[in-house]
C-alpha positions in Angstrom: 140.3 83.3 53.8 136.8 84.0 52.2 136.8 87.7 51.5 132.5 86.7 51.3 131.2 89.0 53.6 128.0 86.8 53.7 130.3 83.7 54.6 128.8 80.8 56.9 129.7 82.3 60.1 128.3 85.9 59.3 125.4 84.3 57.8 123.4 84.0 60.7 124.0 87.4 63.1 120.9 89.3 61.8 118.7 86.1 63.1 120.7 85.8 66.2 119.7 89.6 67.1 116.3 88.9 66.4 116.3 86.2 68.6 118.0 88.3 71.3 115.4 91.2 70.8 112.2 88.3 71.2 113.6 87.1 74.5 114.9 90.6 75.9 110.9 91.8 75.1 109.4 88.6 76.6 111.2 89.5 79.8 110.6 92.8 80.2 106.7 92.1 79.4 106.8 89.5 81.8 109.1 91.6 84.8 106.3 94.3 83.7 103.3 92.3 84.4 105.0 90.9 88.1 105.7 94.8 89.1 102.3 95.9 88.2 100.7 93.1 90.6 103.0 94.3 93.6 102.2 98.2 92.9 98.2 97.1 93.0 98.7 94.9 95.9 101.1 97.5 97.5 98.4 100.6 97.2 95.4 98.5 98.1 96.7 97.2 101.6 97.6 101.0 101.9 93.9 101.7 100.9 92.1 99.1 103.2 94.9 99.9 106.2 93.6 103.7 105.6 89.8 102.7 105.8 90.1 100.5 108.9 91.5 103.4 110.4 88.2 105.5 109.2 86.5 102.7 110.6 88.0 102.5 114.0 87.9 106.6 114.4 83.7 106.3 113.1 83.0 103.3 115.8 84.8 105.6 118.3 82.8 109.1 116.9 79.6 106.8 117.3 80.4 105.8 120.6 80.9 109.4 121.9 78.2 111.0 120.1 75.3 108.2 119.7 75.9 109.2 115.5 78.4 108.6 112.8 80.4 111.4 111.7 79.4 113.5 108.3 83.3 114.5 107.4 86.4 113.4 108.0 87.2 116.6 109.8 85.4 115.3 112.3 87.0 112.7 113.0 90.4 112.0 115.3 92.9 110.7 112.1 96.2 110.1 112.6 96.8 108.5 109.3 97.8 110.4 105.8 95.8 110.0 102.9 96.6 107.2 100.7 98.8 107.7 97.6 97.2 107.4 94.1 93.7 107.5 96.2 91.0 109.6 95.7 88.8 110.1 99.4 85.4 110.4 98.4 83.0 111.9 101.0 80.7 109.8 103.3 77.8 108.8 102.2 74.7 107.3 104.1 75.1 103.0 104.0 72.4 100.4 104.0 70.4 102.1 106.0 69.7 105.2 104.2 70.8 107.0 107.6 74.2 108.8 108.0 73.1 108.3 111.9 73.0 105.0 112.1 74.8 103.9 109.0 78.3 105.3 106.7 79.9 104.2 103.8 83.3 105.8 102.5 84.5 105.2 98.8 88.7 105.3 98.1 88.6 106.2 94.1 92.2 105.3 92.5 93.6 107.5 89.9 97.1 107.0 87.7 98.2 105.9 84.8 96.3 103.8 83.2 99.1 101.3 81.9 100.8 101.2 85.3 97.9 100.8 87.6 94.7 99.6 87.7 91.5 101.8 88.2 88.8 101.2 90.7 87.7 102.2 93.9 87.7 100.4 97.3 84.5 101.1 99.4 84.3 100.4 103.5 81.2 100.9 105.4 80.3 100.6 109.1 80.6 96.9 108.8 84.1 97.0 107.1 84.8 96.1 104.0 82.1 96.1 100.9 83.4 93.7 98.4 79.9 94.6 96.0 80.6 98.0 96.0 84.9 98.0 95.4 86.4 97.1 92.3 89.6 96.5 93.0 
């Protein structure tokens, strides 16, 4: 026996944990990356399922009243607010008219490192790709 305690076979362990530690941090980086895309994915069908419903209760407030709602008191929601949304206030759309024309702005807040921020925007039309972020 080789009372060495650096002997051939003990030789290598310190690189062998290194190794270990690379590939254990490579997959977690890479299992963190995959669960961020399903959380933003997750919250921003919940935020455009949430503004359709706006959508649907404004074309129904229009119908009744010949004008689009100015709060969201106003209108007949069934639906919660979304989670890790912010619900702005509506705001006049293309036309310059709340009367004849909304828009509605979903503003996400969270941490930073586990979500992304942005905001979501629908209008009478639906959804306004040039004013969301997300």
């Amino acid at each position: 026996m080789n009372p060495n305690p650096l002997s051939k076979s003990n030789r290598y362990h310190p690189l062998r944990r290194i190794v270990v530690a690379l590939v254990l941090g490579v997959c977690v980086t890479t299992g963190f990356g995959v669960y961020q895309i399903f959380g933003d994915r997750r919250l921003s069908a919940e935020s455009h399922q949430y503004l359709a419903s706006i959508q649907l209760a404004q074309d129904k407030f229009y119908r009744l009243h010949g004008h689009y709602a100015a709060a969201l008191n106003q209108l007949d929601l069934e639906r919660p607010e979304p989670t890790f949304f912010a619900v702005g206030e509506f705001s006049p759309g293309h036309t310059g008219s709340l009367s004849t024309s909304w828009s509605l702005t979903l503003t996400r807040f969270g941490d930073a490192l586990v979500s992304r921020r942005g905001t979501v925007t629908f209008n009478e039309h639906g959804f306004d790709r040039d004013r969301s972020t997300l």
